[in-house]
C-alpha positions in Angstrom: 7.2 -7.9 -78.1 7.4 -3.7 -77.9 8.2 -2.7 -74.6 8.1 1.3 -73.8 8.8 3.0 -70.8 6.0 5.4 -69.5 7.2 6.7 -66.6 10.5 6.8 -64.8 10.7 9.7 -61.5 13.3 8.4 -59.1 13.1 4.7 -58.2 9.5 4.3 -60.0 9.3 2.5 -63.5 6.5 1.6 -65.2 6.3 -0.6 -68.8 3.9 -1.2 -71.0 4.6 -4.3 -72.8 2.6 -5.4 -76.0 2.6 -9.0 -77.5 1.2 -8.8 -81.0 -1.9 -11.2 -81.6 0.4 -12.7 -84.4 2.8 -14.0 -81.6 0.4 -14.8 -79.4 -1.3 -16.6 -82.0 2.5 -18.3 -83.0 2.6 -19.5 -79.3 -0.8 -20.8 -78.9 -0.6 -23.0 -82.3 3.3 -24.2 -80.6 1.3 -25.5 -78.0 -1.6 -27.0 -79.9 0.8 -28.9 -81.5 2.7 -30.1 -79.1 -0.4 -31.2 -77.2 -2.1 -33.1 -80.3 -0.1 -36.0 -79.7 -0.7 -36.3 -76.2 -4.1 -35.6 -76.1 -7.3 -38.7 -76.0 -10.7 -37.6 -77.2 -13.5 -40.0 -77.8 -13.9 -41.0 -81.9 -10.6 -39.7 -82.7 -7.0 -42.2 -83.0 -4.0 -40.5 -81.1 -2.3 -37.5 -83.0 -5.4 -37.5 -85.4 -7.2 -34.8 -83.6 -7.7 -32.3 -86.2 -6.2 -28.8 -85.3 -9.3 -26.9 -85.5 -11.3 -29.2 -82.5 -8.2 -29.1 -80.4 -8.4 -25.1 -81.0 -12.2 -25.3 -79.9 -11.7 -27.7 -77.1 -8.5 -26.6 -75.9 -7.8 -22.8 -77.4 -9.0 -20.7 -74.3 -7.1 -22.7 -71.7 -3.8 -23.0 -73.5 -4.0 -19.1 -74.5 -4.3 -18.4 -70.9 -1.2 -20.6 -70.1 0.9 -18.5 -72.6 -0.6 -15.2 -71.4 0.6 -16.3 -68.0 3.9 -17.8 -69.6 4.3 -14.3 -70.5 3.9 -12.5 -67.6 6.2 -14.5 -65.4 9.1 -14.4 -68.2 8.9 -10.9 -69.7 8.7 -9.2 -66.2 12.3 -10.9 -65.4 13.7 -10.5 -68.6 12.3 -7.0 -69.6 14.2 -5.9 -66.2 16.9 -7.3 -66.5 17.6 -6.3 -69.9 17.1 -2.9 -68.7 20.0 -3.8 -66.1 18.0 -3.2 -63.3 17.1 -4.8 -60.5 13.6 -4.4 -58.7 12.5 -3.9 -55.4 9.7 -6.3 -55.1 7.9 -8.2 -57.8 6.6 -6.0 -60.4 2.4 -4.9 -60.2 1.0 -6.0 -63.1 -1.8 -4.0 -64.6 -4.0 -5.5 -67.7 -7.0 -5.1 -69.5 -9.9 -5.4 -66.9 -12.6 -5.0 -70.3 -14.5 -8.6 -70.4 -14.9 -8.8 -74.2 -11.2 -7.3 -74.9 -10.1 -10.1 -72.7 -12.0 -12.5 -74.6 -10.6 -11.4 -77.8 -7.1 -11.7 -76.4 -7.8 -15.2 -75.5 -9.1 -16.1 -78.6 -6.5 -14.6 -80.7 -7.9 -11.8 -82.1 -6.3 -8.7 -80.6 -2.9 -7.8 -79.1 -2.1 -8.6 -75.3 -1.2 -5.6 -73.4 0.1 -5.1 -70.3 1.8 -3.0 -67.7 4.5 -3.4 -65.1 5.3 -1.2 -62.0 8.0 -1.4 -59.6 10.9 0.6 -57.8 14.4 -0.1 -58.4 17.1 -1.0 -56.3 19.4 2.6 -56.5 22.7 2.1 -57.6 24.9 2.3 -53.9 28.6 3.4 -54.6 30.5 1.4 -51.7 32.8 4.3 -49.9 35.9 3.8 -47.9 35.7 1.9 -44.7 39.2 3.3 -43.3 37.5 6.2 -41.7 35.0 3.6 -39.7 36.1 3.4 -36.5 34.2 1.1 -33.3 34.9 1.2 -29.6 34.5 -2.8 -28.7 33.4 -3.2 -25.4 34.9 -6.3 -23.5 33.9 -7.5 -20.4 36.0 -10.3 -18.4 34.0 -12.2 -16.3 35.8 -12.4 -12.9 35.9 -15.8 -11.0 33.8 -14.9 -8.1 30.9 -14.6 -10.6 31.3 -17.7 -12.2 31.5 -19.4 -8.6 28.2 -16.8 -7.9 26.4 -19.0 -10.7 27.8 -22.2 -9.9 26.5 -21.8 -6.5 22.5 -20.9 -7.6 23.1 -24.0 -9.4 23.6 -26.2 -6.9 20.9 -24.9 -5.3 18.3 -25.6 -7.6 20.1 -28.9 -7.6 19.5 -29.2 -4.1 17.6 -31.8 -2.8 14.4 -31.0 0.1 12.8 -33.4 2.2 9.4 -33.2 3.7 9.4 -31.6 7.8 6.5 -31.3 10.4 6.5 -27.9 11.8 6.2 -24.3 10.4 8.0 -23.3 7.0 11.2 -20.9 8.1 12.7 -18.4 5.4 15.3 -21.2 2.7 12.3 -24.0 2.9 10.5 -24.7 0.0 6.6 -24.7 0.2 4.3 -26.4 -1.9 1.1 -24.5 -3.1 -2.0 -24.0 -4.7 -3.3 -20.4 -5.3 -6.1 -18.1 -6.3 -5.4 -14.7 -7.4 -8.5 -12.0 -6.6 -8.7 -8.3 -7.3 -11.6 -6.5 -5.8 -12.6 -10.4 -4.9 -12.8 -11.4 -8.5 -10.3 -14.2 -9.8 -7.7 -12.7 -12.8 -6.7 -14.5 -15.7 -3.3 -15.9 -14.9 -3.6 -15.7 -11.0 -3.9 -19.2 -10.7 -1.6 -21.6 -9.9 -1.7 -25.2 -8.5 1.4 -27.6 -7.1 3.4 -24.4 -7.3 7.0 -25.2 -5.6 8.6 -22.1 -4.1 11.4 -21.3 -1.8 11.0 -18.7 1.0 13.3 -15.9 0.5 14.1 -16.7 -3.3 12.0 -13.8 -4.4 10.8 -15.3 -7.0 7.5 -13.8 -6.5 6.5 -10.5 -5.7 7.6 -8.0 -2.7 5.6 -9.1 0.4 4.3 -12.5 -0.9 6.6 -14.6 0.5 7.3 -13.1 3.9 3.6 -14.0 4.5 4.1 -17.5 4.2 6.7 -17.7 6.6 5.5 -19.7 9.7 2.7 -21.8 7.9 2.5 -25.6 7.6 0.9 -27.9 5.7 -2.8 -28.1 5.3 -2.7 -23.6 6.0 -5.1 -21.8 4.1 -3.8 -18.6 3.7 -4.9 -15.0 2.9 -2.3 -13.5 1.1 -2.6 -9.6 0.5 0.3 -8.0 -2.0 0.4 -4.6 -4.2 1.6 -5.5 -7.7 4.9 -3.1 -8.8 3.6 0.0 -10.9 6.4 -1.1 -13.6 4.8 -4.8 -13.6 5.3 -6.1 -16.9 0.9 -6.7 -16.9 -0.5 -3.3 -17.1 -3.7 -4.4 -15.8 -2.3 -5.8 -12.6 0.5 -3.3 -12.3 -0.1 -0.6 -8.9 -3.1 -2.8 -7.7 -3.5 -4.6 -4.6 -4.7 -8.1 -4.9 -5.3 -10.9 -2.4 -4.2 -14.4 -3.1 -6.4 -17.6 -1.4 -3.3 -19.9 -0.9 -3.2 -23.4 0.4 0.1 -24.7 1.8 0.0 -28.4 0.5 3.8 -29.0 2.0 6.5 -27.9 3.6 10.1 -29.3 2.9 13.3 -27.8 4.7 16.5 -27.8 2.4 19.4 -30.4 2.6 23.0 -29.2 2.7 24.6 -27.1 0.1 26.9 -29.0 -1.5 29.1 -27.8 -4.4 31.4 -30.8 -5.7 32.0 -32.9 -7.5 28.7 -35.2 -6.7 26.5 -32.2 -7.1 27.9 -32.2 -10.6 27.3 -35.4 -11.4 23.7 -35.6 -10.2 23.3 -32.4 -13.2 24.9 -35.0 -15.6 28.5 -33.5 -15.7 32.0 -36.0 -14.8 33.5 -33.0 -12.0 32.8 -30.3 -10.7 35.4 -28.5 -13.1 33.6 -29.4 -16.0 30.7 -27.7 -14.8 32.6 -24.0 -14.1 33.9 -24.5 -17.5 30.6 -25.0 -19.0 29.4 -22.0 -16.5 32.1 -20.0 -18.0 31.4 -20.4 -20.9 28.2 -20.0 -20.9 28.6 -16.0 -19.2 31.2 -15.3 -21.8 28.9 -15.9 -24.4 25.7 -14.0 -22.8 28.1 -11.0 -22.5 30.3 -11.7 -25.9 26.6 -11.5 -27.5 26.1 -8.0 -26.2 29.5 -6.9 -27.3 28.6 -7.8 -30.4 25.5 -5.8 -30.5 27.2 -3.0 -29.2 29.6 -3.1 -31.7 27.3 -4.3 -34.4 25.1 -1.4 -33.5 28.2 1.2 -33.6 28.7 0.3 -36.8 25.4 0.4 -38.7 25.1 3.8 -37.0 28.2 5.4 -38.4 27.0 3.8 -42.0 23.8 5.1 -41.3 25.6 8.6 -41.4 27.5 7.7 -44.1 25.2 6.6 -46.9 22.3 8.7 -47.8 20.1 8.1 -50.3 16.1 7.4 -51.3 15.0 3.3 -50.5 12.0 1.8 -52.2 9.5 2.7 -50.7 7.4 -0.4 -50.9 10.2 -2.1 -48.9 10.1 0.8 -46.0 6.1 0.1 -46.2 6.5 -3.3 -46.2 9.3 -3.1 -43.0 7.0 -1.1 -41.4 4.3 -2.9 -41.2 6.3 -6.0 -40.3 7.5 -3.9 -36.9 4.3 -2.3 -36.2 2.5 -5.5 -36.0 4.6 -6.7 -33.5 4.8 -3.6 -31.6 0.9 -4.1 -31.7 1.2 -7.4 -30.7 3.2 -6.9 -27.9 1.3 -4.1 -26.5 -1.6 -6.5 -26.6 -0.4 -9.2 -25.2 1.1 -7.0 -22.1 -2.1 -5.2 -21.7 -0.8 -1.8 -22.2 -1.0 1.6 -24.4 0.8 3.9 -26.3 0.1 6.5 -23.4 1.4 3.1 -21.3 4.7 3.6 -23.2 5.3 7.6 -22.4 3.9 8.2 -26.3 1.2 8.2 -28.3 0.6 6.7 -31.3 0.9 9.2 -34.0 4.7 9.4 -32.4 5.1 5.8 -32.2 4.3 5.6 -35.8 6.8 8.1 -36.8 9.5 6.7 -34.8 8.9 3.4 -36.4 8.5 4.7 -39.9 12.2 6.0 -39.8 13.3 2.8 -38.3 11.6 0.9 -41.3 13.7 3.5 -43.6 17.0 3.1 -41.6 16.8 -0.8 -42.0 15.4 -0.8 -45.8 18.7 1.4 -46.3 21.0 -0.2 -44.1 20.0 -3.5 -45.7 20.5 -2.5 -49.3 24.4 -1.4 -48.0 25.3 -4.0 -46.1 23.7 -6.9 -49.2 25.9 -4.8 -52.0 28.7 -4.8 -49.3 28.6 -8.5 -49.6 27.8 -8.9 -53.1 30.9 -7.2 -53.9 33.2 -8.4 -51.3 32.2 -12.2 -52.1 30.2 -12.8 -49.0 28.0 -16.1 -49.2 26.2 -18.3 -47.1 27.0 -22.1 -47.5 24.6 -24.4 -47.6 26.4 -26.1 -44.0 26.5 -22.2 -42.6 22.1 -22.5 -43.7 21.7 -25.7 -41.9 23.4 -24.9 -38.6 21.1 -21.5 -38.8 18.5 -24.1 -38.9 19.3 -25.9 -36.2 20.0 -22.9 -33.7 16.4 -21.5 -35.2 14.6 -24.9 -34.1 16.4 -25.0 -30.6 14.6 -22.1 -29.6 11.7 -23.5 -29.6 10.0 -25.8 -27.2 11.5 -29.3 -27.3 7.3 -30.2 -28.4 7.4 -28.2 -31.5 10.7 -28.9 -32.5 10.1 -31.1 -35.2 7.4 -29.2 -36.5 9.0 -25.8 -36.7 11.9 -28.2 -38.8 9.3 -29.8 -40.6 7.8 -26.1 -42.3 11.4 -25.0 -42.6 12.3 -28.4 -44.8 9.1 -28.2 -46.7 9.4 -24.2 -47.3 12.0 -23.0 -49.5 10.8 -19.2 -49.3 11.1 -19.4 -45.4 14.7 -20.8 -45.8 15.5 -17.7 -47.9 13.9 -15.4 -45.2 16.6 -17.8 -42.5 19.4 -16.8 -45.0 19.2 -13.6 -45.0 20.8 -12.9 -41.2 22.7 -15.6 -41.7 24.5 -13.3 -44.6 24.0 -10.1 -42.8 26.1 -10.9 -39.8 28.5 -12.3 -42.0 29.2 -8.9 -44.1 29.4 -7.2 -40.6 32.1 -9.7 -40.0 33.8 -8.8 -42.9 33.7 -4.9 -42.1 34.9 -5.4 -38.6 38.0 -7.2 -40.1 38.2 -4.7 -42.8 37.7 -1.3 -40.2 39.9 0.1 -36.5 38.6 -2.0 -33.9 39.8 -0.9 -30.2 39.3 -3.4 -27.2 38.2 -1.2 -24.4 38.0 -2.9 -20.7 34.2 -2.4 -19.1 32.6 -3.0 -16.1 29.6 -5.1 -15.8 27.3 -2.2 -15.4 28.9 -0.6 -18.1 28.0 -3.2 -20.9 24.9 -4.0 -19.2 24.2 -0.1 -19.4 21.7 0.7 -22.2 23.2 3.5 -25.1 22.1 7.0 -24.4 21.9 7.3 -28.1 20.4 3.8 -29.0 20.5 4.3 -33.2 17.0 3.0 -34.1 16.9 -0.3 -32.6 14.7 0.8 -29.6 12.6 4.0 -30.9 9.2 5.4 -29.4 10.9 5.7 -26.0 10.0 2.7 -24.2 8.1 0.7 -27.1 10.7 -1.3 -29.1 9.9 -3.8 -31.8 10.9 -7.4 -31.2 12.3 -9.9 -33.2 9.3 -11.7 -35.0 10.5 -15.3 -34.4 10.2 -14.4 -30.6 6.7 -14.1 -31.0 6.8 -18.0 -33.3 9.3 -19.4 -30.7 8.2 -18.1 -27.8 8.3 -20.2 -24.6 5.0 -21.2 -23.1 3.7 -18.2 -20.6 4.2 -19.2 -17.2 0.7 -18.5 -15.0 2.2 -17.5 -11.6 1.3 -13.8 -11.4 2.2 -13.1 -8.5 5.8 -13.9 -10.0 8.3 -10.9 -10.4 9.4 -10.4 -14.0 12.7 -12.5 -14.8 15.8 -10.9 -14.4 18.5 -11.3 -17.2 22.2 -11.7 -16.6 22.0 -15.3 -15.3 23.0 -18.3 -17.3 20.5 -21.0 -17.0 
């Protein structure tokens, strides 16, 4: 095999490989030969078959086997040899003449071939002492946790049917039709719908105009949608809602002890502020993380410099620009929705695909040198916090492609491995504590690194859009707050 580089300008190779038709020939007859024995033809005994008929039955098949043999192995090998390490799999380029490829696959002329790929530049790991984060901590005061406690009894508490009008705390059953400029909107309807007055679950004005009905009203319900409303197509716009009040049920008494705990599963009332607890410190340790996560990839951002791959950055790219697209689609806004346009958008996502390409390649030779692995226990519990994201019906099946997939399991491991070299360089770099406010860690950066570019466009996660929760129809619903444990 004679391998010669043709081209090598920054991180692009290309090889041109060429197998002599005297190996090729060497490989096909190894594989004639091994096959003669295995092989049953009609009027000839087992391991009788001459040579020459196995060659004319079976000479074109098996010579395509080696010239793919050869492919998948040299490409690897050649590489590696070379002590590189590339990109993404290699392009391969051959002959596209009919009657050359003929003679290659009968043995009569040399197989040649090209490969193509970036390499991985060499990164020179620098000194972390220099890197230091600000970690923002939060402690979650007790009147808070008795705040939560307190919205969970109430969705614990029970209603019973009255006579009468509904007053502001009763909960009213519903069905609804939603109407703009008289004509129904997708999503606007809604049927059994349980809602409590003065919840504000829905939006501004809906509610209120509800108060005093009973059961059996037919109501006419006129509300302005929010100009932010998450649905672009509803949001500003008046719309009137046909709703019929099917019951009215006034609230029992709040209780908050150790019964209502037990009728949500739990032995005491303790045990559910504990779970509450921990529950908040976990919703607001997660964004200490990401604050401090976010610190840090910013201040390596500025520390290493140098060219990715750019079939990576394409291929990053296009992974976050798809769900940007998606998202915008599914919300039923623009670009010009988004205070940008897309020319901008594109830019602003094409140096977010480089900044992660880059970012990547530090923090996996990071690892690689410091040790940093991902067990085969650490995989399966990323497994299983995957799967629970998803609806309790799909479950199983989102397990089942994960099982049967080892490439998606790969995909799994790599955050798995991230977070854990960005464990390593917190324990390796200055980490201050600084006290917060709530506001303050709810507060969003002024400078926010890449993760939300194109002004108000950001790119979400793509197993949001695989796990996502089913949609809820009730638009007249307000957009869900976060902050709350559930």
């Amino acid at each position: 095999m004679q391998v010669t580089e043709t081209l090598n300008s920054g991180l692009k190779r290309e090889i041109k490989v060429t197998v002599p038709a005297g190996d090729m020939e060497a490989r096909l007859a190894k594989r004639l030969s091994d096959a003669k024995d295995k092989v049953r033809i009609n009027g000839f005994r087992p391991g009788k078959v001459p040579m020459q008929h196995m060659r004319k039955m079976y000479g074109k098949s098996f010579m395509a086997e080696v010239v793919n043999e050869i492919l998948t192995d040299s490409a690897r090998t050649i590489i590696s040899d070379r002590g590189e390490k590339a990109a993404m799999q290699p392009d391969v380029t051959m002959t596209e003449d009919e009657k050359e490829a003929e003679k290659i696959l009968a043995g009569g002329a040399d197989f040649e071939f090209s490969l193509s790929y970036e390499v991985i530049p060499a990164i020179e790991i620098k000194d972390f002492t220099d890197i230091k984060v600000s970690r923002p901590v939060y402690d979650v005061p007790e009147d808070e946790i008795e705040e939560q406690v307190k919205r969970i009894a109430e969705s614990a508490r029970s209603f019973e049917t009255k006579a009468g009008k509904a007053a502001d705390g009763d909960r009213v059953t519903i069905d609804y039709v939603g109407k703009i400029d008289g004509v129904a909107f997708d999503g606007g309807t809604g049927g059994d719908q349980p809602l409590v007055l003065g919840s504000k679950e829905f939006i501004p004005g809906f509610e209120d105009q509800l108060v005093g009905a009973k059961a059996g009203d037919e109501k006419l319900v006129t509300v302005t949608f929010p100009e932010n409303y998450q649905a672009a197509h509803l949001a500003g716009k008046e719309a009137t809602f046909d709703v019929t009040v099917k019951e009215v049920a006034a609230p029992g008494a709040l209780e908050i002890n150790d019964e209502t705990a037990k009728n949500l599963g739990l032995e005491s009332l303790d045990k559910l502020r504990e779970i509450v607890r921990g529950q908040l410190e976990n919703q607001f340790g997660a964004m200490t993380r990401q604050k401090v996560k976010r610190q840090l990839l910013d201040q390596l951002d500025g520390t290493y410099k140098f060219e990715a791959p750019s079939k990576l950055i394409e291929a990053e790219f296009n992974n976050i620009w798809n769900q940007v697209s998606r998202d915008l689609e599914a919300a039923g806004r623009t670009f010009a929705d988004e205070e940008t346009t897309e020319e901008e958008a594109r830019a602003e996502y094409q140096r977010l695909a480089e900044r992660r390409v880059r970012l990547g390649l530090v923090l996996a030779e990071i690892g690689e040198k410091s040790g940093v692995t991902v067990s085969d226990e650490e995989l399966q519990r990323g497994l299983f916090d995957t799967v629970r994201r998803y609806p309790a019906s799909q479950q199983q099946e989102v397990f089942d492609f994960y099982r049967n997939n080892p490439s998606a399991l790969v995909n799994l491991r790599a955050p798995l491995f991230e977070e854990k070299v960005v464990d390593h360089l917190l324990s390796q770099i200055s980490v201050t504590d600084k006290k917060v406010t709530k506001d303050e860690l709810l507060a969003e950066d002024e400078d926010e690194g890449s993760e939300k570019p194109a002004k108000k466009a950001s790119a979400k996660k793509a197993e949001k859009a695989e796990g996502e929760e089913p949609k809820k129809k009730a638009a007249p619903k307000k957009k869900a707050k976060g902050g709350d444990a559930e």
